[in-house]
FIKEBA-25563 format. One record per residue (C-alpha): x, y, z; residue in three letters. Coordinates in steps of 0.1 Angstrom, whole numbers, padded with zeros to 4 digits, always signed. Layout:
<atoms>
XYZala...
</atoms>
This chain:
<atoms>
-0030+0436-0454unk-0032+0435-0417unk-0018+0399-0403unk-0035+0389-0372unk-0017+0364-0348unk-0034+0337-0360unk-0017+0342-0398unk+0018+0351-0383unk+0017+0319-0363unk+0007+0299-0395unk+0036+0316-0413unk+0061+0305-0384unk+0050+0276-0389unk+0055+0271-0426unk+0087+0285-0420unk+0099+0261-0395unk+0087+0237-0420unk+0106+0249-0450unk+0141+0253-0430unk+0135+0217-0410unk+0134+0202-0448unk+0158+0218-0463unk+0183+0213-0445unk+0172+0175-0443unk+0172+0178-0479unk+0204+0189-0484unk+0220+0165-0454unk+0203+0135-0468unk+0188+0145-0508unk+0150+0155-0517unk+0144+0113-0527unk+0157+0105-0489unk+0136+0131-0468unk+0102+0119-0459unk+0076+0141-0444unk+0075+0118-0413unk+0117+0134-0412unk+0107+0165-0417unk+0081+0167-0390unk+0104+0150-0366unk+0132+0179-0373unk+0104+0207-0371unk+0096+0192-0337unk+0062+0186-0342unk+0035+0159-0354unk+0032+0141-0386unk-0006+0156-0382unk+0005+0188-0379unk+0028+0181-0410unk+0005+0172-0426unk-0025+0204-0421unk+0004+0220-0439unk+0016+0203-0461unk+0002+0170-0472unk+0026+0162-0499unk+0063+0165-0505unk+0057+0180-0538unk+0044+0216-0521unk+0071+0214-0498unk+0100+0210-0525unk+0080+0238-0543unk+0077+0262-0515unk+0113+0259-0506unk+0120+0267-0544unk+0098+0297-0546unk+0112+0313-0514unk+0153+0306-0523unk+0143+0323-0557unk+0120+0354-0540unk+0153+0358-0520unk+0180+0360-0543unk+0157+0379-0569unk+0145+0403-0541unk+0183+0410-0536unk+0190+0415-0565unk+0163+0441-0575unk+0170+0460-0543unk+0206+0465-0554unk+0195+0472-0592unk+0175+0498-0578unk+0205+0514-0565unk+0234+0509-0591unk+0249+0538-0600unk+0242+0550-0638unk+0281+0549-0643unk+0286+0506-0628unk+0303+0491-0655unk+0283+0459-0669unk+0318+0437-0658unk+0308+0451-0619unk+0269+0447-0627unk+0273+0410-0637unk+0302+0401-0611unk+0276+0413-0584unk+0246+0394-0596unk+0270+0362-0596unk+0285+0367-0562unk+0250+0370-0543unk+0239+0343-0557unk+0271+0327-0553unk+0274+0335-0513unk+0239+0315-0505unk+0262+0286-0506unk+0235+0265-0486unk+0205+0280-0508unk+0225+0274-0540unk+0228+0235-0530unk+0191+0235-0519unk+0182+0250-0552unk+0204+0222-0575unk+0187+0197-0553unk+0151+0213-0560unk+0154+0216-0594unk+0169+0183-0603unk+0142+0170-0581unk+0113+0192-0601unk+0130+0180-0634unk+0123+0142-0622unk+0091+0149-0604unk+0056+0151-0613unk+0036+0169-0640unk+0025+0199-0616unk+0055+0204-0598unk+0075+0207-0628unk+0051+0234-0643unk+0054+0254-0612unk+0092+0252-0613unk+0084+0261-0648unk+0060+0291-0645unk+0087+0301-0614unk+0119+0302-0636unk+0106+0320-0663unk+0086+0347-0637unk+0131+0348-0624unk+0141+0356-0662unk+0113+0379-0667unk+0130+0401-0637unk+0166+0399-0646unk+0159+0411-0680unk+0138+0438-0664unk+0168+0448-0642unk+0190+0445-0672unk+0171+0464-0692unk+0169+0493-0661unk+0207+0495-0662unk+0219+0484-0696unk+0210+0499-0727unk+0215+0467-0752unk+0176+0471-0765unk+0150+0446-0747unk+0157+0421-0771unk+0193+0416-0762unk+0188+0419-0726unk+0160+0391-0728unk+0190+0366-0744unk+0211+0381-0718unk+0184+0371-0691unk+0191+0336-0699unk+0225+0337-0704unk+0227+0349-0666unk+0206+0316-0658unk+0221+0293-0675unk+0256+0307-0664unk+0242+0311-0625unk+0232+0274-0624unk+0266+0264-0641unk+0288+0287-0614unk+0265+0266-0584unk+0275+0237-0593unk+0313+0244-0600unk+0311+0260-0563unk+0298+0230-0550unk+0328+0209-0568unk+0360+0229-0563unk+0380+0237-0537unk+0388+0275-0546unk+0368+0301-0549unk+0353+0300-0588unk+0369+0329-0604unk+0338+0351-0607unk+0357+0381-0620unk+0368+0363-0650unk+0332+0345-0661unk+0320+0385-0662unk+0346+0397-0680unk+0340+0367-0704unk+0302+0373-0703unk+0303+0415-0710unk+0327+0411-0736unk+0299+0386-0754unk+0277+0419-0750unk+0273+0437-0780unk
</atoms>
């Protein structure tokens, strides 16, 4: 697909967008960040908020979607290039600290999800259908460099989720570092 100026200009745009509100949405919390904020922050008018994004909702979602293209973009590049011989303890420690070293996006992404969780039908499908599409890949990495069965890997998948959201929020709570090493030595050993 060949992007004219027109499109690349729209996409700088959005993108100002999304980075003006998330960071007002993590300085002041997704309830407390009102478009009128965010356009103010993006330097630009509430009208031409507003041709973008007329609701709150789309933002909080398009934030989502790009924090979790990122980190599962990352991740698939370096699966792609894992050695046949990377332990699963160094496979799993890796996938944690990348996720872990967005410290800003892993805040955002609490903040986004809590809010989906409390927030309307649609947005909560999306976050839905978006999750499930991030589970869908890890298992497919997994399954690319471990050779449990597909079955395993899929409970695996979730595992990682569940475990990933859990390590965000202890980073965002202590004061030293979260002991990565340990939580994948914990995790492989659970690995049949």
């Amino acid at each position: 697909m060949i992007m004219n100026e027109s499109t690349s200009q729209s996409t700088d745009v959005r993108l100002r967008i999304l980075r003006a509100a998330g960071e007002l949405m993590i300085a002041k919390g997704v309830k407390e960040t009102s478009l009128k904020d965010i356009a103010k922050k993006a330097e630009m008018s509430a009208g031409t908020l507003y041709y973008y994004y007329s609701a709150k909702e789309d933002i909080i979602y398009d934030i989502a979607d790009n924090n979790l293209k990122h980190i599962t973009d990352g991740l698939l590049d370096w699966i792609d290039r894992i050695d046949a011989d990377t332990s699963r303890e160094h496979i799993l420690q890796t996938v944690f600290e990348k996720i872990l070293a967005a410290d800003t996006r892993g805040k955002l992404h609490l903040y986004l999800i809590s809010s989906a969780g409390t927030a309307n039908g649609a947005l909560k499908q999306k976050f839905t259908e978006r999750y499930e599409d991030w589970r869908k890949t890890l298992a497919f990495g997994l399954n690319k460099v471990l050779k449990n069965g597909v079955e395993a890997n899929d409970s695996l998948a979730y595992l990682i989720l569940a475990v990933i959201d859990g390590l965000i929020i202890q980073n965002m709570f202590r004061d030293e570092p979260v002991p990565i090493d340990g939580i994948a030595k914990l995790v492989v050993n659970a690995i049949p």
